[in-house]
C-alpha positions in Angstrom: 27.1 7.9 -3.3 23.3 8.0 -5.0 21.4 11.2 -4.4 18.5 10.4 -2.2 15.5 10.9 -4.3 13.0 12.9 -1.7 9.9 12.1 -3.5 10.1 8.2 -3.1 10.6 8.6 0.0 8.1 10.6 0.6 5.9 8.3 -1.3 7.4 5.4 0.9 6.0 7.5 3.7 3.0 7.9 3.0 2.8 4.7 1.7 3.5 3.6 5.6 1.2 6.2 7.2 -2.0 5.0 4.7 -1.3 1.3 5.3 -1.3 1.6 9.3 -4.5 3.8 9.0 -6.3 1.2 6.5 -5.0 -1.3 8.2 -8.3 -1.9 11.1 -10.9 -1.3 8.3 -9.3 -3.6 5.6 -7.5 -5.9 7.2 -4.1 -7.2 7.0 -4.8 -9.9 4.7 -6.0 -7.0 2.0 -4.2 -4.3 2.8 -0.5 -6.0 3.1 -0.3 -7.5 -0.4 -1.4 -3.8 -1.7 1.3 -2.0 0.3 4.1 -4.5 0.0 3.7 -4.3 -4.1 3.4 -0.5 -4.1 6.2 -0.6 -1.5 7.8 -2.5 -4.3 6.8 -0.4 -7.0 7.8 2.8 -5.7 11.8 1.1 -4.1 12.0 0.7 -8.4 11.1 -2.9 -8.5 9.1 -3.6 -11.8 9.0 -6.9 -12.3 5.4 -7.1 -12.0 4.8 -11.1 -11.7 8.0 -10.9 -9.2 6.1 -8.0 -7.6 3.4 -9.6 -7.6 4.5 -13.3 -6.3 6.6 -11.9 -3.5 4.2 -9.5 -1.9 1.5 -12.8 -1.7 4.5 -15.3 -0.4 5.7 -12.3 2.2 1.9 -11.8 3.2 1.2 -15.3 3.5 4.3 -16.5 5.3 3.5 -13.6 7.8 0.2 -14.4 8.2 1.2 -18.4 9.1 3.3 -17.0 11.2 1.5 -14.7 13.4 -2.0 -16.6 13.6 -0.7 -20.4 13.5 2.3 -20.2 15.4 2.3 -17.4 17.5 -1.5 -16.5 18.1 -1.3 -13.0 17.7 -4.4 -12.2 15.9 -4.3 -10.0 12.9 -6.5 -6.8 12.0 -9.5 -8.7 10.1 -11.1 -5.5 8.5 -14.7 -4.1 9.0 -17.8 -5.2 6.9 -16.8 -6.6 3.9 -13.3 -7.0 4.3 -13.9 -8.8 7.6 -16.1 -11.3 5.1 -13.2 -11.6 3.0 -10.7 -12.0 5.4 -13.0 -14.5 6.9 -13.4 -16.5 3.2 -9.6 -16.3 2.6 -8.8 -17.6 6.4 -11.4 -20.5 5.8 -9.4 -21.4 2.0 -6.0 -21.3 3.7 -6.8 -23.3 6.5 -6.4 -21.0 9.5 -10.2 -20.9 10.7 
């Protein structure tokens, strides 16, 4: 089989680590398009409008999911990512 390449998944580790530590200060709706594309980006995947598309659609459907339908709120972020969080809840509809 394929040779496990060690430093993307390091990279993919850390990748994890940073975005459950940045999560509380920027938010999910910030931070979770950001990892998911470098998630992306370091699994290979270069298509960047694909990249690009799919970590929005993945964050969005996920962030319907858990505030609409569920009502499990979601890491808002600290000064001005809560203010942005806030904006982007207010555009989509879920404030």
């Amino acid at each position: 089989g394929d040779a496990v390449d060690r430093r993307r998944v390091t990279l993919a580790v850390v990748l994890l680590f940073a975005y459950t530590a940045l999560l509380p200060v920027v938010g999910f709706v910030l931070a979770t398009p950001i990892f998911l594309a470098a998630f992306m980006w370091v699994g290979r995947y270069r298509r960047r409008a694909m990249v690009g598309l799919s970590a929005a659609a993945v964050t969005l459907a996920l962030l319907s999911l858990f505030v609409k339908v569920v009502y499990i709120p979601l890491p808002r972020g600290q000064g001005p990512f809560l203010d942005a969080t806030v904006w982007i809840y207010h555009r989509l509809g879920l404030f």
